[in-house]
KEMI-621946 format. One record per residue (C-alpha): y, z negated, x; residue in three letters. Coordinates in pm, 1 decimal. Layout:
N
MARRO        Y        Z        X residuo
MARRO        Y        Z        X     Ala
...
//
This chain:
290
MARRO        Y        Z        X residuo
MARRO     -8.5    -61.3   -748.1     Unk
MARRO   -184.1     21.5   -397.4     Unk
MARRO   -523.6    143.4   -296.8     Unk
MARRO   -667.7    146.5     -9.5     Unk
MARRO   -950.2    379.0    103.4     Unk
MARRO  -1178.2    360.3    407.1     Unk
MARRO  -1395.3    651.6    497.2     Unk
MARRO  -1588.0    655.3    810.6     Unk
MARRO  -1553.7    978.8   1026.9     Unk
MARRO  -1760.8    930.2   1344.5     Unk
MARRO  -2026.3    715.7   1353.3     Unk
MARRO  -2403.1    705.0   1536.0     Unk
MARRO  -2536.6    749.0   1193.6     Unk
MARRO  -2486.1   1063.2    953.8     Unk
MARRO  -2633.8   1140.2    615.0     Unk
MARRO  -2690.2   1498.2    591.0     Unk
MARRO  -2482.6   1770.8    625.4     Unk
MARRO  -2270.0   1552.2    849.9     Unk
MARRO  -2295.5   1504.8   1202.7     Unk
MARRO  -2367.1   1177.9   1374.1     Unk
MARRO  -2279.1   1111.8   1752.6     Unk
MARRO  -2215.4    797.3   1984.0     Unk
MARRO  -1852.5    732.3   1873.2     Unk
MARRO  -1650.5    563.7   1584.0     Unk
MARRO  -1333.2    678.7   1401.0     Unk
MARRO  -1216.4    579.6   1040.5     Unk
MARRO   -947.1    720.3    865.5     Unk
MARRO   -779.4    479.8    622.1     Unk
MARRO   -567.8    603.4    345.4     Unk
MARRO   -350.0    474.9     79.0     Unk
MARRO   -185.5    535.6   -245.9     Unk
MARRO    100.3    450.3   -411.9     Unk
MARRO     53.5    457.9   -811.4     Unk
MARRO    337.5    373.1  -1084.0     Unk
MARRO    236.7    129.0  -1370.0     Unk
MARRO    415.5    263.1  -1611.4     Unk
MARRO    388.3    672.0  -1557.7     Unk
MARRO    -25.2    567.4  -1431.5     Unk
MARRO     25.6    873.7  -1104.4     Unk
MARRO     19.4    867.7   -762.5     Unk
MARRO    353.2    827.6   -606.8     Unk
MARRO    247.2    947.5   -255.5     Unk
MARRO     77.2    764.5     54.5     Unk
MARRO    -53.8    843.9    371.9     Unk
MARRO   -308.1    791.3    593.1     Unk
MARRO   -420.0    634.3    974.6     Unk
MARRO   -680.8    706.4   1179.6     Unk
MARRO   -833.4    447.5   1326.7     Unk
MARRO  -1005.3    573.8   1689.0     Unk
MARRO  -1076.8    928.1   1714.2     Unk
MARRO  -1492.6    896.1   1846.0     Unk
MARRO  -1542.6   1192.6   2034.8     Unk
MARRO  -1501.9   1483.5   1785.8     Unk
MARRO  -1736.6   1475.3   1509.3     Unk
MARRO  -1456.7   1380.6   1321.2     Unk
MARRO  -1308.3   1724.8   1250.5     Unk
MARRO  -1637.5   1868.5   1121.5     Unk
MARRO  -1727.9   1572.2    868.8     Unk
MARRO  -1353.4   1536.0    801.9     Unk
MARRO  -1382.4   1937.4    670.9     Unk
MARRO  -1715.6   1883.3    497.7     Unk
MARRO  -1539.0   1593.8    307.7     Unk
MARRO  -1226.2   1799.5    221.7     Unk
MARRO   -981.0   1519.5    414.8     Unk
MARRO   -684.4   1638.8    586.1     Unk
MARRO   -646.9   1514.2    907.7     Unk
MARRO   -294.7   1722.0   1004.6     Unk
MARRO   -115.4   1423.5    782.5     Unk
MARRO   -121.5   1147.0    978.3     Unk
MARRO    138.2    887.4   1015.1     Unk
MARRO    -42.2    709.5   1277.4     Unk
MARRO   -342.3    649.2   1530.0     Unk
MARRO   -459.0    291.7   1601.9     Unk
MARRO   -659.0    296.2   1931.1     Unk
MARRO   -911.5      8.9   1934.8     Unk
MARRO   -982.2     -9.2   2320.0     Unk
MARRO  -1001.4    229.4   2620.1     Unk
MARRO  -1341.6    419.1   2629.7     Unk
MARRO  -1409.0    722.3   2567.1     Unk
MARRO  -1623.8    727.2   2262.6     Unk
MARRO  -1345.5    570.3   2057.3     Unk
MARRO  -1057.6    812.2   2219.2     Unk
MARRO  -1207.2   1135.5   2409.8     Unk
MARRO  -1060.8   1333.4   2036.6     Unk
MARRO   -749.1   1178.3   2075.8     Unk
MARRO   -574.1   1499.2   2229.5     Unk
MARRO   -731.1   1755.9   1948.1     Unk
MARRO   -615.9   1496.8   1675.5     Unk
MARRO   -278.7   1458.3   1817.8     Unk
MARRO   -225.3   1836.9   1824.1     Unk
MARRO   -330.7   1812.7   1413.6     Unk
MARRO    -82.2   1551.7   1380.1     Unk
MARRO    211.3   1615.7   1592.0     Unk
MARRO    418.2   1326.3   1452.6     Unk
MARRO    144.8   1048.2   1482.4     Unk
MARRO    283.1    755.2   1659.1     Unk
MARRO     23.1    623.3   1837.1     Unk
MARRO    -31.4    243.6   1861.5     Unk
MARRO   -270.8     99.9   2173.4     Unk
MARRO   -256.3   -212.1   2397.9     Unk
MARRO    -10.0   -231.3   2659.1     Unk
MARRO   -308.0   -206.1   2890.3     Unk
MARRO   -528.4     39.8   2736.4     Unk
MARRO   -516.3    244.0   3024.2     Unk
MARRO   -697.6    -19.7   3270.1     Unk
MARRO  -1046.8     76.3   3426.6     Unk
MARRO  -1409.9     31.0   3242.5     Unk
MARRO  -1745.6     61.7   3361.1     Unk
MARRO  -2117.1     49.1   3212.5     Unk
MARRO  -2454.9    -51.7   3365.0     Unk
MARRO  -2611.1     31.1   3053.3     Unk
MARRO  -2803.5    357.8   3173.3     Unk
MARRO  -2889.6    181.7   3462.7     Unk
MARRO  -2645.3    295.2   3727.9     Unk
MARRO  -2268.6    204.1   3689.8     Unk
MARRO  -2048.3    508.0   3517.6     Unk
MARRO  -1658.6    531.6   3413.6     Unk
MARRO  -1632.0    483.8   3073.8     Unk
MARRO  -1244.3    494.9   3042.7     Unk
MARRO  -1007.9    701.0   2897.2     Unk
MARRO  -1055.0   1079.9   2975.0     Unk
MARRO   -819.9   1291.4   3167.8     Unk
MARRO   -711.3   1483.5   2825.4     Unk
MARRO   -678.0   1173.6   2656.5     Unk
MARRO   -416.7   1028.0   2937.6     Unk
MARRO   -250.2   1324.9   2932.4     Unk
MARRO   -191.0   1295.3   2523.7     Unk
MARRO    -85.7    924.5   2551.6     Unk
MARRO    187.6   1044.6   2836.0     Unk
MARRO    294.7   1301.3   2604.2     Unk
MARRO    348.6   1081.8   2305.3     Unk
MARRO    560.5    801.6   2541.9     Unk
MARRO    740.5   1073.4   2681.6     Unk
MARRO    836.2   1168.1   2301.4     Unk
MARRO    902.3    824.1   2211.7     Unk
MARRO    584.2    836.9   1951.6     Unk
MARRO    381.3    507.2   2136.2     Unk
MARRO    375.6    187.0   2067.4     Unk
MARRO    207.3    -37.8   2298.3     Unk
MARRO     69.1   -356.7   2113.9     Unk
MARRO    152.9   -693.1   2305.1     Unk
MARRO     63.2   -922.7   2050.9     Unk
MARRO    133.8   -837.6   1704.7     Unk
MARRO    270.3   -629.2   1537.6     Unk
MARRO    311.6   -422.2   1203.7     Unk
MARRO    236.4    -24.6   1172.6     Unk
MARRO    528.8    123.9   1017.0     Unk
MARRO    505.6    225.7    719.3     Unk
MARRO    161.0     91.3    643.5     Unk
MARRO     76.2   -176.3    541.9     Unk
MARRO   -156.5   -242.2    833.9     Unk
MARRO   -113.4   -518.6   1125.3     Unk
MARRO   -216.9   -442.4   1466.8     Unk
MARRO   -282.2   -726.1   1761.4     Unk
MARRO   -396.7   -779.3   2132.9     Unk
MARRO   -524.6   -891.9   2326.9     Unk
MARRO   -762.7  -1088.9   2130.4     Unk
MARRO   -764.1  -1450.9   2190.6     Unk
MARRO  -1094.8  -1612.0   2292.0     Unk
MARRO  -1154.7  -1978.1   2209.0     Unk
MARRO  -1514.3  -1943.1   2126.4     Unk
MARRO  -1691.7  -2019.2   2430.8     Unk
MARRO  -2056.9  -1900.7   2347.8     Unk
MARRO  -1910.0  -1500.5   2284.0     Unk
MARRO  -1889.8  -1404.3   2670.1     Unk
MARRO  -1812.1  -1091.8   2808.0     Unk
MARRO  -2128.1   -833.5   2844.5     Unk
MARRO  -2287.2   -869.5   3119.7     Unk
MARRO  -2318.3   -472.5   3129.9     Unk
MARRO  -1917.2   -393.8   3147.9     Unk
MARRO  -1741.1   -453.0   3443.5     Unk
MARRO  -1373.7   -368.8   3545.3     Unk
MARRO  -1447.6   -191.3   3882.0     Unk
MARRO  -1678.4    109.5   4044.3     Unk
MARRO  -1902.7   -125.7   4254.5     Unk
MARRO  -1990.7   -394.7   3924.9     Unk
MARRO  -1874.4   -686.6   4035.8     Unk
MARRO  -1571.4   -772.3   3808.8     Unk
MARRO  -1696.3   -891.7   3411.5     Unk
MARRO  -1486.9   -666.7   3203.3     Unk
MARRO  -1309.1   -920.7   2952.4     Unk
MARRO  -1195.8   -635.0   2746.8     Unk
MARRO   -836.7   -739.2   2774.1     Unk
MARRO   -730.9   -430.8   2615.7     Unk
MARRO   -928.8   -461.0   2309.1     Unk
MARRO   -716.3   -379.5   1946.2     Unk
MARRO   -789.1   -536.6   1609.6     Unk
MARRO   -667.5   -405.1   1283.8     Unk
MARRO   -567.6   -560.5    938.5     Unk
MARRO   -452.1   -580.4    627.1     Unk
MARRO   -401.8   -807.4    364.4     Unk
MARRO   -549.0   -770.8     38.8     Unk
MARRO   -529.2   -905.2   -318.3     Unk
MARRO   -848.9  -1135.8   -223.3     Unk
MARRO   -856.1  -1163.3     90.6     Unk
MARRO   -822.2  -1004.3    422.1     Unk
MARRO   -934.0   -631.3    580.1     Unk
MARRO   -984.1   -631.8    912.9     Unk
MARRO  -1118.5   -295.1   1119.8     Unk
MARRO  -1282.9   -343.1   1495.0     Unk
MARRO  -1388.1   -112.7   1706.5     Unk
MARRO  -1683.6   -273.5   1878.3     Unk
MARRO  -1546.5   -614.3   1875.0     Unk
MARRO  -1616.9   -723.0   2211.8     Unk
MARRO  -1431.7  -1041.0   2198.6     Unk
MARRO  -1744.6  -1102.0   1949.3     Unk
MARRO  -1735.3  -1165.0   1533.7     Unk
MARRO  -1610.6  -1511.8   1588.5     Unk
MARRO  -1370.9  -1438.9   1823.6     Unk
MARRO  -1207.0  -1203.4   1631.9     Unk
MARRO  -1245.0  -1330.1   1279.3     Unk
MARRO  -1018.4  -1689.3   1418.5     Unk
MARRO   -786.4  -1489.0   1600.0     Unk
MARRO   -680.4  -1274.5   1268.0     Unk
MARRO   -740.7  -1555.7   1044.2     Unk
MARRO   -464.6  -1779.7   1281.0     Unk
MARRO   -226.5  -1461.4   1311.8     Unk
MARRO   -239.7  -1434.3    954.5     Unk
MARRO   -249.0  -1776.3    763.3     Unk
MARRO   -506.0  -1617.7    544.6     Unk
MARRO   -887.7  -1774.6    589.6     Unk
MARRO  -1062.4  -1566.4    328.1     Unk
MARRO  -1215.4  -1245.0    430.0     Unk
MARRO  -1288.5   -984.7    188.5     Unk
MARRO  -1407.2   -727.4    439.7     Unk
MARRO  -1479.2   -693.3    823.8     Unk
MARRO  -1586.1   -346.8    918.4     Unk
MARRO  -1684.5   -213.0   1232.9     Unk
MARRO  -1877.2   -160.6   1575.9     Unk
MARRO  -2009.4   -545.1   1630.9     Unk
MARRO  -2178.7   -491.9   1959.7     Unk
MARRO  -2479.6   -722.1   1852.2     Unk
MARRO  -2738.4   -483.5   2001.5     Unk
MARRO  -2959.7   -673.4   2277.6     Unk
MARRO  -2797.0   -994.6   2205.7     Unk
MARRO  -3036.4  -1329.8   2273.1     Unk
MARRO  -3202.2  -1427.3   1925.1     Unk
MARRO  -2962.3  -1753.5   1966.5     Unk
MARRO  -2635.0  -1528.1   2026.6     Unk
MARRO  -2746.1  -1330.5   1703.3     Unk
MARRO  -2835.8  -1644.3   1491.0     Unk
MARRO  -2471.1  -1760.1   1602.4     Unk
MARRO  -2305.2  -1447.9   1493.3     Unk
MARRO  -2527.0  -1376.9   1171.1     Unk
MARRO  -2369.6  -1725.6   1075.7     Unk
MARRO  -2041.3  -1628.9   1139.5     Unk
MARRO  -2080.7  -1308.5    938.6     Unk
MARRO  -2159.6  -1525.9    692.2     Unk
MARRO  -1827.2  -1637.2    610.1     Unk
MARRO  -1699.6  -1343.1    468.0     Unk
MARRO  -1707.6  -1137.9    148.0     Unk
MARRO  -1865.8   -795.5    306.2     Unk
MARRO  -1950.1   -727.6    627.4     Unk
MARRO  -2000.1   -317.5    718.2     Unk
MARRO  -2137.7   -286.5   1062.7     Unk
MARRO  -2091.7     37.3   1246.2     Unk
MARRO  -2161.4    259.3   1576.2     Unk
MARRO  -2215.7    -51.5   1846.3     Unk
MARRO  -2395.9   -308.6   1621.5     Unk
MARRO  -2707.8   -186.6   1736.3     Unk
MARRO  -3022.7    -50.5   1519.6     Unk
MARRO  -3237.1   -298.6   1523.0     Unk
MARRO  -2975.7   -567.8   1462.8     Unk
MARRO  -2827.3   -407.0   1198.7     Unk
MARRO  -3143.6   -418.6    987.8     Unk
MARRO  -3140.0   -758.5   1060.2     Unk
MARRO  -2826.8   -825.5    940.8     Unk
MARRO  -2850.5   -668.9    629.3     Unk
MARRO  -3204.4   -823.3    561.5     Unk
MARRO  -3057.6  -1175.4    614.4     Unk
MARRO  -2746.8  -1099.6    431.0     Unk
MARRO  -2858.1   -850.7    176.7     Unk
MARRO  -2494.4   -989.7    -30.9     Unk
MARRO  -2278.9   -915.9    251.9     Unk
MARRO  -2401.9   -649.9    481.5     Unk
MARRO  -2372.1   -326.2    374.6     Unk
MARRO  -2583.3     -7.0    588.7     Unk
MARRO  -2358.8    296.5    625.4     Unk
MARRO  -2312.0    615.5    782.2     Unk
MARRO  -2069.7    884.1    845.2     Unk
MARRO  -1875.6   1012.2    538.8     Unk
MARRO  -1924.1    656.2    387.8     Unk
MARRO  -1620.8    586.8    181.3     Unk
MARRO  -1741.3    307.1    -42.1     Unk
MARRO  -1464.1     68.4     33.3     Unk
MARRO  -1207.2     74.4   -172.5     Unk
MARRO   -994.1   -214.5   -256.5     Unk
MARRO   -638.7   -292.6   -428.4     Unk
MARRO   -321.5   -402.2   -204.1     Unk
MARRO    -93.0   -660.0   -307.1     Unk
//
C-alpha cells in the first residue's frame, strides 16, 4: 500500500511558530508499506515550488528533511514560487528538476501600480543551467510522468474556457503592453484510489481551465482534491460565482498563497464541505495511492 502526504511549506499564511511570506512551496511525500510485514518499505519525497525561503525554517520546525529529494516540480516562472530554488538544489544535489520548456520567458506585474520583473532571479537561472548542464532537467512539453513518483506533470495548460482570461495585471514585456497568457504555467497530479490529486501553483489558466485539461489528460473526471494558489483575489463577483461553481465539482478544494483573503473566506463560507482554510505547516491531506 501507498500514502501520500502533502504538507505545505511556504505559504502567505502561518500558524505560529512558523513563518508566513508571499510565496508557495509544498513538499509531497510518499510511502511504501508491505501488507503482510504492516512497515514502511521506503519512499521519497518532491517539492513542489520552492516560495522564496521560508521553507527551510518551517521545514526545520516540522522536523522534514529537505536534503532527500528526488525531485523539484516548478509550477511557473516568478519568483515567489522559485527565488529558493538555488538553496534547495544545493540540499538536494541529485534533484532532477522538472519545469516548462519555456519557464524561462519574461513576466511582469502592474499590481503595485508601476510595472516590475517578476521572473526568475539571476540565482535561480544560474541553478536551472547547472542542473541541464548535469543532465538533472527535464523540460515539460506536454506530459509527462516524474520518475519514480507516482506524480504526472503537464504544460502548457490548454485553455478552452473562454470566460478565464489572462489578468489584466501580467504582461509579457517591460512597457505592459503584451497580456501574459502564462504559457509556461505547470500543473501537477496524481491519481488516487477515489479520484484525482492535482497541485497548482496559482492556476492562472483559472480552476476550470485547469480542472478539464487534467481531467482530458487523464480519463479520470472525479476529483478528490485540488490544492493550491487559485488567483481568485479581485476577480468580478460574476468571474467568482463562475469559479465557486466550478470548485464545486470536486471532493476538497484547499486554496493557498494567490487565492486572495477575502475570497478565500468566501469560498469556504459557500462551500463549508469542500473548502478547507490552511496555512503553513498544514499537512492534513493524506490520502491512499492505488
Amino acid at each position: 500500500m501507498r500514502s501520500l502526504t502533502a504538507t505545505i511549506l511556504s505559504d502567505n499564511r502561518a500558524a505560529a511558530p512558523l513563518a508566513a511570506e508571499h510565496g508557495f512551496s509544498v513538499l509531497l511525500e510518499w510511502t511504501e508499506k508491505s501488507e503482510s510485514e504492516g512497515h514502511d518499505q521506503g519512499g521519497s519525497a518532491v517539492l513542489f515550488d520552492t516560495g522564496r525561503g521560508t521553507a527551510f525554517e518551517n521545514a526545520a520546525a516540522l522536523g522534514l528533511d529537505l536534503s532527500r529529494l528526488t525531485a523539484v516540480v516548478l509550477s511557473h516562472g516568478h519568483y515567489d514560487h522559485t527565488d529558493a530554488l538555488a538553496r534547495v538544489l544545493e540540499l538536494s544535489p541529485r534533484a532532477r528538476v522538472y519545469a516548462s520548456a519555456v519557464i524561462g520567458r519574461p513576466h511582469f506585474s502592474a499590481k503595485t501600480g508601476s510595472i516590475r520583473d517578476i521572473s526568475l532571479s539571476a540565482s535561480s537561472r544560474a541553478a536551472l543551467r547547472e542542473r541541464e548542464e548535469s543532465s538533472l532537467f527535464t523540460p515539460v512539453q506536454g506530459i509527462l510522468p516524474v520518475v519514480g513518483t507516482p506524480f504526472w506533470v503537464s504544460a502548457p495548460i490548454v485553455r478552452t474556457a473562454s470566460h478565464e482570461v489572462p489578468s489584466p495585471l501580467l504582461f509579457s514585456d517591460a512597457e505592459g503592453h503584451i497580456p501574459d497568457t502564462m504559457s509556461d504555467e505547470l500543473v501537477l497530479y496524481a491519481p488516487l484510489s477515489d479520484g484525482l490529486f492535482i497541485l497548482t501553483g496559482c492556476c492562472h489558466a483559472g480552476p476550470e481551465n485547469t480542472l478539464r485539461h487534467v481531467r482530458a489528460l487523464s480519463g479520470v473526471s472525479s476529483v478528490h482534491t485540488f490544492m493550491g494558489g487559485f488567483h481568485l483575489a479581485g476577480l468580478p463577483d460574476e468571474r467568482l460565482g463562475e469559479a465557486l461553481s466550478t470548485l464545486r465539482t470536486v471532493s476538497r478544494a484547499i486554496p493557498c498563497h494567490c487565492t486572495g483573503e477575502a475570497e478565500l473566506e468566501k469560498l469556504v463560507r459557500i462551500l463549508p464541505e469542500t473548502g478547507t482554510v490552511c496555512t503553513a505547516g498544514y499537512a492534513g491531506f493524506r490520502c491512499t495511492l492505488p
